[in-house]
ROMARGU-280588 format. One record per residue (C-alpha): residue number from 1; x, y, z. Coordinates in Angstrom, 3 decimals. Layout:
<pts>
+-----+----------+----------+----------+
| num |       xx |       yy |       zz |
+-----+----------+----------+----------+
| NUM |        X |        Y |        Z |
...
+-----+----------+----------+----------+
</pts>
This chain:
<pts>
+-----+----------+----------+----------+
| num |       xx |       yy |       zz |
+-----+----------+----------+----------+
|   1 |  110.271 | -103.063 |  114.046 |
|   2 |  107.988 | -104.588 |  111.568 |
|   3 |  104.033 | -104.329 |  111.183 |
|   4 |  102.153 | -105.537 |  114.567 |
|   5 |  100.796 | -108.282 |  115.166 |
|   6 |   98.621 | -107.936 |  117.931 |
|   7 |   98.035 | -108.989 |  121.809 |
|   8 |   94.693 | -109.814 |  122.495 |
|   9 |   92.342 | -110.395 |  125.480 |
|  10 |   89.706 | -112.737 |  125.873 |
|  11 |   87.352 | -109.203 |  126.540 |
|  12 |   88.276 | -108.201 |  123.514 |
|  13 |   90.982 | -105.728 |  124.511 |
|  14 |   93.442 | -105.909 |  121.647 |
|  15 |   96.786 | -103.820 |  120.964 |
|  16 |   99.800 | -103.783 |  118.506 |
|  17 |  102.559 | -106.394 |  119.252 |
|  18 |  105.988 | -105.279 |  117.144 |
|  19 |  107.606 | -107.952 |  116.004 |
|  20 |  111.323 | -108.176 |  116.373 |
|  21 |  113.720 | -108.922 |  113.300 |
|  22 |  115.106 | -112.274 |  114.741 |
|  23 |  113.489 | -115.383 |  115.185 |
|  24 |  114.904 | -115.950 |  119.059 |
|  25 |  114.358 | -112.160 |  120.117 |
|  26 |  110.781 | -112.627 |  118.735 |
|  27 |  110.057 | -115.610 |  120.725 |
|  28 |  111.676 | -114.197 |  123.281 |
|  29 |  109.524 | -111.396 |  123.891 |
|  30 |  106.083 | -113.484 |  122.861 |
|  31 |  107.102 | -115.796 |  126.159 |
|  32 |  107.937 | -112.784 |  128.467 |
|  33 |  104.523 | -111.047 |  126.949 |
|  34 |  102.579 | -114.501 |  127.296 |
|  35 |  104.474 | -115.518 |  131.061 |
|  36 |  105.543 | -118.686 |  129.202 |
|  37 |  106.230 | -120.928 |  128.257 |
|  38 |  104.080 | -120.499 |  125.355 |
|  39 |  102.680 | -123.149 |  122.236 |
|  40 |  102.272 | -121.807 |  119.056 |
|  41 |   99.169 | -122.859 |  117.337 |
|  42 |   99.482 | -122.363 |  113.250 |
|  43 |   97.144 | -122.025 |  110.888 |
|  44 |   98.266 | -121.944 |  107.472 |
|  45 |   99.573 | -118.998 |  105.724 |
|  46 |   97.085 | -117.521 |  107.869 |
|  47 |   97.737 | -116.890 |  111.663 |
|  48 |   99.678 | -118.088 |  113.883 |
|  49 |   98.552 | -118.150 |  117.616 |
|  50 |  100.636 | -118.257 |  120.311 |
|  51 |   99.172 | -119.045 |  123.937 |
|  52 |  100.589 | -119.938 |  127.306 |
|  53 |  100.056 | -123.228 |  128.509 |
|  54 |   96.563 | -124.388 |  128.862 |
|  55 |   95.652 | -122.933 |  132.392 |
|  56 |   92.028 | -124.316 |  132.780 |
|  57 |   91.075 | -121.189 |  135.220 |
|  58 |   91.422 | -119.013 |  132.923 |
|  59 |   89.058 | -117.614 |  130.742 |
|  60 |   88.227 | -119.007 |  126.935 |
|  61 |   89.930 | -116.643 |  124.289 |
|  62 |   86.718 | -115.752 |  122.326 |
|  63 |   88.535 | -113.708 |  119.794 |
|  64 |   91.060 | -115.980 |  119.191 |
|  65 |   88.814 | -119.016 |  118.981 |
|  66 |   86.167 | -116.940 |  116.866 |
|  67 |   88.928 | -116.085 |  114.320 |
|  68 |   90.317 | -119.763 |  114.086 |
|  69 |   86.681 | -120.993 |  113.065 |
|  70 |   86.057 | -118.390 |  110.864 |
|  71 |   89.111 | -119.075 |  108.792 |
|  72 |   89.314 | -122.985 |  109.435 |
|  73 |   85.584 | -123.665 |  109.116 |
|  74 |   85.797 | -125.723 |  112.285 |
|  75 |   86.887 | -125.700 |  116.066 |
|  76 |   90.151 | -124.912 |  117.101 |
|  77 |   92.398 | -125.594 |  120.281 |
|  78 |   91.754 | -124.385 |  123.456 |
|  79 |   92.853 | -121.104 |  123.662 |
|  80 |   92.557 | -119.502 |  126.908 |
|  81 |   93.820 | -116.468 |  128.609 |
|  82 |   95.879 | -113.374 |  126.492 |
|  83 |   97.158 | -114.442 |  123.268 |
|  84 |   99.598 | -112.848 |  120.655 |
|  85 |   97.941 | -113.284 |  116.686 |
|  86 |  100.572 | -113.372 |  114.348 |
|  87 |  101.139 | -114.562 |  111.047 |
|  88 |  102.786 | -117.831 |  109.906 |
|  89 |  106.741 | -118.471 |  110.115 |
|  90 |  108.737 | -117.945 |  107.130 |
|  91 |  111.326 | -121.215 |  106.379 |
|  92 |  114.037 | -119.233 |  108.697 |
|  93 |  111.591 | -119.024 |  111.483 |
|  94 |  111.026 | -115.846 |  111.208 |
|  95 |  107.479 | -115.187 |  111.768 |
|  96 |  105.806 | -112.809 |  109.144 |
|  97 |  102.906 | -110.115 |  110.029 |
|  98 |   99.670 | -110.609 |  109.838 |
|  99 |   98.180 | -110.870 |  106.504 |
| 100 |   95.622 | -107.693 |  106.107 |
| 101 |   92.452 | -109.870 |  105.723 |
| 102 |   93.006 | -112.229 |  108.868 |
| 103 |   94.390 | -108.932 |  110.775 |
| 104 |   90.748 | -107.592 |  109.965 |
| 105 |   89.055 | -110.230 |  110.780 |
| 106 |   91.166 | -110.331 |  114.260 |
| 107 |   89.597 | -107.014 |  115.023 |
| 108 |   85.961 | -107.291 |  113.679 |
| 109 |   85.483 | -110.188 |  116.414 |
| 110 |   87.414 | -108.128 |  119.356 |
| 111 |   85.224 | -105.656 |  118.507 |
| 112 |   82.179 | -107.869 |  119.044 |
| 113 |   84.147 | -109.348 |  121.987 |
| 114 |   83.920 | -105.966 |  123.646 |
| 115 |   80.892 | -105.393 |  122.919 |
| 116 |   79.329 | -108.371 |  124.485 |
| 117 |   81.701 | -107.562 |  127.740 |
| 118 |   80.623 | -104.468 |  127.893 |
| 119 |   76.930 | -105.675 |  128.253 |
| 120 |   77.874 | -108.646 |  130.111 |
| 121 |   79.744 | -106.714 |  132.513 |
| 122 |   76.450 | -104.063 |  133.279 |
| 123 |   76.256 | -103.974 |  136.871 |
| 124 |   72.543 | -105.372 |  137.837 |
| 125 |   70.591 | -102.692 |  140.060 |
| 126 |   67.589 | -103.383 |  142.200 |
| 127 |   65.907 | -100.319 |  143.908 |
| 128 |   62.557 | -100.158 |  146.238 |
| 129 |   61.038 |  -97.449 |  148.341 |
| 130 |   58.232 |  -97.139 |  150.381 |
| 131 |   56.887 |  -93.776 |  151.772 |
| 132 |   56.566 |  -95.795 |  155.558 |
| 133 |   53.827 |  -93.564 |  157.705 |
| 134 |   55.159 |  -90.207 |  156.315 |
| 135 |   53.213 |  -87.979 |  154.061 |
| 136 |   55.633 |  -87.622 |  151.584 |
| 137 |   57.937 |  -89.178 |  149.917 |
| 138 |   61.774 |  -87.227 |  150.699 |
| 139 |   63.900 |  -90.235 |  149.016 |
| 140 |   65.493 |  -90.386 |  146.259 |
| 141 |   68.136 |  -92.307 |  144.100 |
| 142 |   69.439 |  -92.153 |  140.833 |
| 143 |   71.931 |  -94.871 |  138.378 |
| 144 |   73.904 |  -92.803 |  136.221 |
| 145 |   76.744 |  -93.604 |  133.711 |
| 146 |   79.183 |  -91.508 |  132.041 |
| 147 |   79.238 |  -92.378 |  128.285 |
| 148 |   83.014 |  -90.922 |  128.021 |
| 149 |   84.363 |  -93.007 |  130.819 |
| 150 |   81.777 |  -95.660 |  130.939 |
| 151 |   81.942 |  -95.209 |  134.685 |
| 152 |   78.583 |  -95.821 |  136.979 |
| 153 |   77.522 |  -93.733 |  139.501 |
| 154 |   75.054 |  -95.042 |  142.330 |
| 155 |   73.206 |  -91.599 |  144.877 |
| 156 |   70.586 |  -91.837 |  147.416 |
| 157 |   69.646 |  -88.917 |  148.369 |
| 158 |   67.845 |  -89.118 |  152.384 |
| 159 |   65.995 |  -86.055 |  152.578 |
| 160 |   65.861 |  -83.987 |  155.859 |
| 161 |   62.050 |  -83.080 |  156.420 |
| 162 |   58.696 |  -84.204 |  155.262 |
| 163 |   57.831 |  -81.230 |  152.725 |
| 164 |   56.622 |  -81.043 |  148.517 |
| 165 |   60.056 |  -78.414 |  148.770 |
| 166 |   62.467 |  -81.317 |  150.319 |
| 167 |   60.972 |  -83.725 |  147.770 |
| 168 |   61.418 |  -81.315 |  145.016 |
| 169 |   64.509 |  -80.892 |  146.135 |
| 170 |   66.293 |  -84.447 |  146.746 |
| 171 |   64.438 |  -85.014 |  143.047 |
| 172 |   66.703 |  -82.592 |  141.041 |
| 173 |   70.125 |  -82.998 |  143.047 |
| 174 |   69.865 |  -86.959 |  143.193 |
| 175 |   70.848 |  -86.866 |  139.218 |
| 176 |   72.851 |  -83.927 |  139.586 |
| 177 |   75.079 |  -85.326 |  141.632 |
| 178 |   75.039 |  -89.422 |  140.230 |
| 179 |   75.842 |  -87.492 |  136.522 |
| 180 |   78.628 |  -85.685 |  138.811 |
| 181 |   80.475 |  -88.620 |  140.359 |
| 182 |   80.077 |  -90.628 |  137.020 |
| 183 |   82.183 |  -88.376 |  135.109 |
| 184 |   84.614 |  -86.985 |  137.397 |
| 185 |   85.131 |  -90.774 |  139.114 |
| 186 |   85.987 |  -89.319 |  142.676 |
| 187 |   82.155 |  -88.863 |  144.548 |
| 188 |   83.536 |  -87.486 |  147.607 |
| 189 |   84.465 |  -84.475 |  145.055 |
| 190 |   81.152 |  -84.558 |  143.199 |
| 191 |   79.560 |  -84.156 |  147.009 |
| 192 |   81.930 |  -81.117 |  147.382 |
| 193 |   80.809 |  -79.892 |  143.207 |
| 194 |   77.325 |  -80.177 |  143.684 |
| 195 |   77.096 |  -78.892 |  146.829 |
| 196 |   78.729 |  -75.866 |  145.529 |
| 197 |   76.310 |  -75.530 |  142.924 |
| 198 |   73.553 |  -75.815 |  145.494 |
| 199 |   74.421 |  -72.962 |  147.638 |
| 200 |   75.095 |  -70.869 |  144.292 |
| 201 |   71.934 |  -71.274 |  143.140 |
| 202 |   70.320 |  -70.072 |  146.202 |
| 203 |   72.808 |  -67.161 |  145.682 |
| 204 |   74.520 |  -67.523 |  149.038 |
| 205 |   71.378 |  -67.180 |  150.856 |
| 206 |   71.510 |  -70.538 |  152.546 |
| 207 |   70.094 |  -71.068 |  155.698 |
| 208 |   68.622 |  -73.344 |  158.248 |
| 209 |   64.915 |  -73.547 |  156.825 |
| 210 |   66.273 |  -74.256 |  153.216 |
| 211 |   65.659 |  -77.537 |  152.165 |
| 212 |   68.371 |  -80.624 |  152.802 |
| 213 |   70.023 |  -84.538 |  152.549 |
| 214 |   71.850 |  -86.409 |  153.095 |
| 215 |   73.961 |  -88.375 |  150.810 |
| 216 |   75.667 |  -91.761 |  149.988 |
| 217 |   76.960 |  -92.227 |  146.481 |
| 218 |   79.201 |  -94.742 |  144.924 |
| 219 |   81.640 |  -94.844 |  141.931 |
| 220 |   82.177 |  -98.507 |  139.336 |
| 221 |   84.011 |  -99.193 |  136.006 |
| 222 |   84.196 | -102.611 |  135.150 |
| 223 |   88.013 | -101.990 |  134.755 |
| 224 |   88.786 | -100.826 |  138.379 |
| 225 |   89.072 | -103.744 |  140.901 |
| 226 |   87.937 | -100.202 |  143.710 |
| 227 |   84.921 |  -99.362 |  144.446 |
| 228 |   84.526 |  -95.834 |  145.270 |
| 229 |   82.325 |  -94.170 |  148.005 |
| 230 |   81.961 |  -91.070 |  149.593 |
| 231 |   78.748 |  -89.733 |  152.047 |
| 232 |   77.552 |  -86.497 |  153.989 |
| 233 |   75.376 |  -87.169 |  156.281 |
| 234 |   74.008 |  -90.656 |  157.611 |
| 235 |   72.393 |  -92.509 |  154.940 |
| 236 |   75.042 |  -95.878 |  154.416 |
| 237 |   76.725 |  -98.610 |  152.003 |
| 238 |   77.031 | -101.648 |  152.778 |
| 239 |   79.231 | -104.798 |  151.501 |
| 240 |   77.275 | -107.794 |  151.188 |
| 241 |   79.536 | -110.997 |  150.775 |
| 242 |   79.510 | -114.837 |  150.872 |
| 243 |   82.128 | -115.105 |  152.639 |
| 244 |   82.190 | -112.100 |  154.890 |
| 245 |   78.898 | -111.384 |  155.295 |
| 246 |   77.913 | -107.555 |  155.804 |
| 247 |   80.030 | -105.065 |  156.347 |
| 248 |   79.527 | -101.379 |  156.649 |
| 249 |   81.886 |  -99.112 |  154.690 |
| 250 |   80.302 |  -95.476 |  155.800 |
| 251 |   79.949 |  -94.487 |  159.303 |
| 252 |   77.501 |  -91.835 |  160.652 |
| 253 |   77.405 |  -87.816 |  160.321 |
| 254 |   75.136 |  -87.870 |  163.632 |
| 255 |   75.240 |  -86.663 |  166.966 |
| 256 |   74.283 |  -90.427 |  167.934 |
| 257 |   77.652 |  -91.820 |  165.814 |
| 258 |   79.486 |  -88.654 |  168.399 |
| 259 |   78.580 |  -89.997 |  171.609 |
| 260 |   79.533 |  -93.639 |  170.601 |
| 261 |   83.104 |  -92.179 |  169.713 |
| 262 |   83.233 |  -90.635 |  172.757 |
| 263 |   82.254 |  -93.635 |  174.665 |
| 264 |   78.883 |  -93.103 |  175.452 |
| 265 |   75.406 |  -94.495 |  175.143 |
| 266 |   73.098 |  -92.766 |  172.813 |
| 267 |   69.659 |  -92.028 |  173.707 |
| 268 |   66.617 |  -92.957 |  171.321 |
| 269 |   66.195 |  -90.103 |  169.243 |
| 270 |   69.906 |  -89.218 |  168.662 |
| 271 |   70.609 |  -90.468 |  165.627 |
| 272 |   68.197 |  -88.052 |  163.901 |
| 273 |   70.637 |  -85.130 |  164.572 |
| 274 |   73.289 |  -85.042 |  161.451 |
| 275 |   75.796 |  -83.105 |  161.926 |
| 276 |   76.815 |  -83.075 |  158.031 |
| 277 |   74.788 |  -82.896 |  154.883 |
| 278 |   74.916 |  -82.471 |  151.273 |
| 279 |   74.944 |  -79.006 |  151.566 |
| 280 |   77.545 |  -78.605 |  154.575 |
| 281 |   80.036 |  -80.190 |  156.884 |
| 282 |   82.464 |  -83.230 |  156.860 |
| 283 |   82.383 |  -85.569 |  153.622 |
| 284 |   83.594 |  -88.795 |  154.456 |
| 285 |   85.244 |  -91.455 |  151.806 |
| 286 |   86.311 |  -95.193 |  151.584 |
| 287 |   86.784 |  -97.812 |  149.064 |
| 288 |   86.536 | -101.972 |  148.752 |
| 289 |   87.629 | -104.381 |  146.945 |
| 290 |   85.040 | -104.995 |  143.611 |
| 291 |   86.337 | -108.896 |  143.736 |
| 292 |   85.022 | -109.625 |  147.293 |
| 293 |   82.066 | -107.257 |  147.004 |
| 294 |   78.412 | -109.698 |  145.864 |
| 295 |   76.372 | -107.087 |  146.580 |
| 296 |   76.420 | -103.082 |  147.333 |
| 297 |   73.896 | -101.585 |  149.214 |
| 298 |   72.984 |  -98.041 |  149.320 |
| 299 |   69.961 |  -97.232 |  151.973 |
| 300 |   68.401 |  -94.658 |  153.779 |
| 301 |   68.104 |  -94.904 |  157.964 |
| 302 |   64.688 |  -95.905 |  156.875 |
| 303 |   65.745 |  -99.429 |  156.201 |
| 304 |   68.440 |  -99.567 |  158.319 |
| 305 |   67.729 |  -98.281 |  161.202 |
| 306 |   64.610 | -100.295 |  162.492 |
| 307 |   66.010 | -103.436 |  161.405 |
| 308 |   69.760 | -102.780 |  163.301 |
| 309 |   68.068 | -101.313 |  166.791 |
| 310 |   64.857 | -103.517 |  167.396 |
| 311 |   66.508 | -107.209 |  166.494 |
| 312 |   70.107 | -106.970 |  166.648 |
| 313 |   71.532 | -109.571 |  163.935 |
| 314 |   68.343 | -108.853 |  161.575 |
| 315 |   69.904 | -106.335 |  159.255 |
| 316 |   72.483 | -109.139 |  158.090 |
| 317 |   70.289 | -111.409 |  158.194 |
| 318 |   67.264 | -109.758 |  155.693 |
| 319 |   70.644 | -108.706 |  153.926 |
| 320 |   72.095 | -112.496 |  153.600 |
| 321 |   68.124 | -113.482 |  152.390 |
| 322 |   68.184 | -110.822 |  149.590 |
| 323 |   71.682 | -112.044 |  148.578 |
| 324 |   70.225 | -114.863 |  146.242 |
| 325 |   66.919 | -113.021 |  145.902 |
| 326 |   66.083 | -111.429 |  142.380 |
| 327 |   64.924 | -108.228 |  143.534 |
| 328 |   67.148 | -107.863 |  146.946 |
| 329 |   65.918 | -104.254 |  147.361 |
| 330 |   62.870 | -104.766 |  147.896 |
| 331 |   63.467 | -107.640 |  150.465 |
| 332 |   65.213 | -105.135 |  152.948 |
| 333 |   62.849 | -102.181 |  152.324 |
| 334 |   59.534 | -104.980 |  152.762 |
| 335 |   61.382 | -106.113 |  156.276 |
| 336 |   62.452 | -103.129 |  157.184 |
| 337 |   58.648 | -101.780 |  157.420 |
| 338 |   57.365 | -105.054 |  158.411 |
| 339 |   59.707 | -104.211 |  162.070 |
| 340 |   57.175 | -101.028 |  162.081 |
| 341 |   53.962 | -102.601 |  161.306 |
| 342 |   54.526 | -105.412 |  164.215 |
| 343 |   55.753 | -102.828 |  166.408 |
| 344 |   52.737 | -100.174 |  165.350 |
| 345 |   55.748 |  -97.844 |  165.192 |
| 346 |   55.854 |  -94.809 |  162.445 |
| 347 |   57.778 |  -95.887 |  159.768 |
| 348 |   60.234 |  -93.486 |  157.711 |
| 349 |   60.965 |  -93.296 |  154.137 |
| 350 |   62.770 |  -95.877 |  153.050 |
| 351 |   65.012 |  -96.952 |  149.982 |
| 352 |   67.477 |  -99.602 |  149.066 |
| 353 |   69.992 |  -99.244 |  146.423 |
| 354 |   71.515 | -102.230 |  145.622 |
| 355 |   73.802 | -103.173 |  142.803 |
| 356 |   74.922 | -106.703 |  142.114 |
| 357 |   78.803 | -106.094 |  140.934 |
| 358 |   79.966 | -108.483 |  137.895 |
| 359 |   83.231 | -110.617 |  138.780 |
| 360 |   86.159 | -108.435 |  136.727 |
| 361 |   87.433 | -109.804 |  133.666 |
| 362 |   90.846 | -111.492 |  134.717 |
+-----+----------+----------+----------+
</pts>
């Protein structure tokens, strides 16, 4: 083995590529790294660049590229996809490592590479509420990322009642549990964490008049083509696609969501009996795909609800609206109470939560 080279991506990603003492064995394992066949681009006694063949889908090499017109003082060719930097060959073919200066200058621009993927590739959150016809407002959310894992973590928080105390409390345990999920990366186990945490702070005392929520939380890093979810309780996600259109990925804690799996019609007011919450019973999990995933929508049964039961088709539709919309929250939460007003209905709390995913990095 001789000093690396390196393998780099066109996000900046960059590792050590070992360069093999013979000229076929090292061209060898550049074309099985690479998928060849591969063209070698040289550069002086600089760098030498080896890339697959041009495959116009593929993303620009910015590190690559960046390096070449820093040492060449002018554009180079178009590099696209993973590439392996090395030096130049010696007369025997033989190609040499790289030269300390270009080898730093290889890594100061992956190193602004990933940092402008790492801002590029910030998911984009929109979030409304509206307090509806109740006194108070017993929603909450909270966007939280993990600076060790860079993961995001997405909570709303529904809470059960129309008290200061349920406000106060869907307020401090919204964080808790968005900080939670963010760093441990599962959120149906950050459900079952802060839930413990919960009852041990009311010292095991809990009981029917304490205050509670339900919960819908979801788990991103712009590395992991999943999308993680978990939920107590009947607050939802949705997947909001082109293509596909809207699709639920939770289904109901209720006594409503019961009869329906038992084959039976719900009556009106069913759906307001959970029969799981933050602080107790079944925690439910699922995952999608990040790649066919436009939008994510976290939202209280104050948005859904009056939209899905009085105009069957209008949730996807005010969803499909938002989809191009800059602020797609507060599309669904404005509709959502406009049902109410023309129906002079009392309106719940409601919230949207919705988080427009970045394409991954391919």
């Amino acid at each position: 083995m001789k000093t690396p080279a390196f393998y780099v991506q066109p996000n900046g990603h960059i590792e050590d590529f070992y360069l093999a003492d013979d000229p076929q064995r090292q061209q060898a394992d550049i074309a099985a790294e690479l998928d060849g066949p591969i063209t070698a681009w040289r550069l002086g006694r600089h760098l030498t660049v080896h890339a697959g063949v041009t495959r116009h889908r593929r993303p620009r090499n910015g590190v690559a590229l960046s390096t070449w017109h820093d040492l060449a003082g002018g554009p180079g060719p178009d590099l696209r996809g993973p590439v392996i930097v090395t030096g130049a060959p010696r007369s025997d073919g033989l190609l040499q490592p790289l030269p300390t200066a270009s080898a730093e200058l290889v890594d100061h621009w992956a190193r602004l590479q990933r940092a402008a993927a790492a801002v590029s590739s910030a998911p984009e959150v929109s979030v409304a509420q509206a307090i509806g016809t109740r006194d108070v407002q017993c929603d909450a959310y909270a966007v939280r990322q993990d600076r060790a894992s860079e993961r995001w973590a997405y909570v709303v928080l529904d809470g059960i009642g129309d008290e200061d105390e349920v406000r106060a409390h869907v307020r401090r345990w919204a964080p808790a549990l968005a900080r939670e999920a963010a760093r441990l990366g599962d959120p149906a186990e950050a459900i079952i964490r802060v839930r413990e945490q919960i009852i041990a702070r009311l010292r095991g005392r809990w009981g029917h008049m304490d205050p509670g929520a339900v919960a819908v939380v979801a788990v991103y890093h712009r590395d992991d083509p999943t999308l993680r979810l978990a939920w107590s309780g009947d607050a939802r996600a949705y997947r909001l696609s082109h293509i596909a259109g809207l699709d639920p990925l939770t289904k109901d804690h209720n006594f409503a969501q019961e009869l329906l799996d038992a084959g039976r019609t719900p009556k009106k007011w069913d759906h307001n009996s959970v029969t799981a919450n933050l602080e107790d019973g079944a925690v439910g999990h699922a995952q999608c795909e990040v790649d066919i995933c436009a939008q994510l929508i976290l939202c209280s049964d104050g948005v859904y609800h009056p939209l899905e039961t009085h105009e069957p088709g209008l949730l996807e539709m005010a969803a499909e609206m938002a989809l191009d919309a800059k602020d797609s929250a507060a599309a669904l939460v404005a509709e959502a109470l406009a049902i109410g007003r023309r129906r002079e209905e009392a309106c719940d709390n409601a919230t949207a939560l919705v988080v427009r995913l970045p394409r991954p990095v391919l």
